[in-house]
C-alpha positions as CSV (number, residue, x, y, z in Angstrom):
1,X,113.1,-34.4,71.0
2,X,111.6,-32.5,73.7
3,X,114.9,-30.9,74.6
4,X,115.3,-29.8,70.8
5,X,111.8,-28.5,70.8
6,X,112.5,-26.0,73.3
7,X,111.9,-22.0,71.5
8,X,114.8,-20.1,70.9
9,X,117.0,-22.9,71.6
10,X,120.9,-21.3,70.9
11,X,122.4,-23.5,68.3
12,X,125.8,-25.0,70.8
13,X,122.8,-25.9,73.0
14,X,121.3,-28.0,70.3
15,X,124.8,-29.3,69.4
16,X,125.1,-30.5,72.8
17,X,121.5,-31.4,73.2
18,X,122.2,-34.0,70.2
19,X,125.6,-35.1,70.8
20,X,123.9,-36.6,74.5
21,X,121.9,-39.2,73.6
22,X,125.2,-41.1,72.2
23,X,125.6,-41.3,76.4
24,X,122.1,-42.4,77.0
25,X,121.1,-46.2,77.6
26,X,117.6,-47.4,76.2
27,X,115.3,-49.2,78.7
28,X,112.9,-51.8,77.6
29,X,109.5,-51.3,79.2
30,X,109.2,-54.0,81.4
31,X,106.5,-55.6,83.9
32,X,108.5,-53.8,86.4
33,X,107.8,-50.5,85.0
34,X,104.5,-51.2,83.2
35,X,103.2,-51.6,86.9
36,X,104.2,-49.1,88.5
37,X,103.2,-46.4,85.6
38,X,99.8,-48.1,85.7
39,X,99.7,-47.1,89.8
40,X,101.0,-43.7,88.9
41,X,98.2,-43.1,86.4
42,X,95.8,-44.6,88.7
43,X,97.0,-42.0,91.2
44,X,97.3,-38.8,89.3
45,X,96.3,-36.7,86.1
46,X,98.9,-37.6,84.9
47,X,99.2,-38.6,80.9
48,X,100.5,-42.3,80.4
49,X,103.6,-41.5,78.7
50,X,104.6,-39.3,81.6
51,X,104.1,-42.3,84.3
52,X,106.0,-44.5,81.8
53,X,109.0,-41.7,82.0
54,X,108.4,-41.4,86.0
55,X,107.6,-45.4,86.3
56,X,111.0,-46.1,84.6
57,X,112.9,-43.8,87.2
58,X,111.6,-45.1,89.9
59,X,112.1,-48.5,89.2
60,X,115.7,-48.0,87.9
61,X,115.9,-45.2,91.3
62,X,117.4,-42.8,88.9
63,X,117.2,-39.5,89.4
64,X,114.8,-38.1,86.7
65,X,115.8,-35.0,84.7
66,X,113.2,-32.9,83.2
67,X,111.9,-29.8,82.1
68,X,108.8,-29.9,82.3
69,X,106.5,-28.5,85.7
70,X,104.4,-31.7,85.8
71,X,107.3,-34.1,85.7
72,X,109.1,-32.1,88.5
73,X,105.7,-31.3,90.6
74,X,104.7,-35.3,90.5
75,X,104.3,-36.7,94.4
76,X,105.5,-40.4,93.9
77,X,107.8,-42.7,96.6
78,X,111.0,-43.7,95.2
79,X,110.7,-40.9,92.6
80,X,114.0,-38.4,92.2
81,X,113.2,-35.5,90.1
82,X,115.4,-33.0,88.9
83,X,115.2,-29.7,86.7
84,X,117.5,-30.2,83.8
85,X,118.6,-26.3,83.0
């Protein structure tokens, strides 16, 4: 959805934009994660749904794609972030 809402979004970048979840696999929030998104938001300004998206890429140690300056600016160990354009 966030990729979607992006403005002026050219419409073979939405087509690809929605044909790439079909590639995605879904991760149950786990204690795992829940812990390490509750340190996260302990540490930083960061909004809870944001440490739950960095929480789950640490704990995975996936590299995390975003577009978004807060995602990519966030100090954690073990997080990988990555500009998706």
């Amino acid at each position: 959805m966030e990729l979607l809402a992006k403005r002026d979004l050219p419409a073979a970048e939405g087509r690809d934009i929605r044909e790439f979840p079909d590639d995605l696999t879904v991760v149950p929030l786990d204690k795992a994660i829940e812990q390490k998104a509750v340190e996260i938001r302990r540490a930083t300004s960061v909004k809870l749904p944001d440490c739950i998206i960095a929480a789950t890429s640490i704990v995975l140690d996936a590299i995390l794609l975003a577009d978004d300056d807060r995602l990519l600016g966030l100090s954690c160990p073990g997080l990988r972030a990555q500009n998706i354009f």
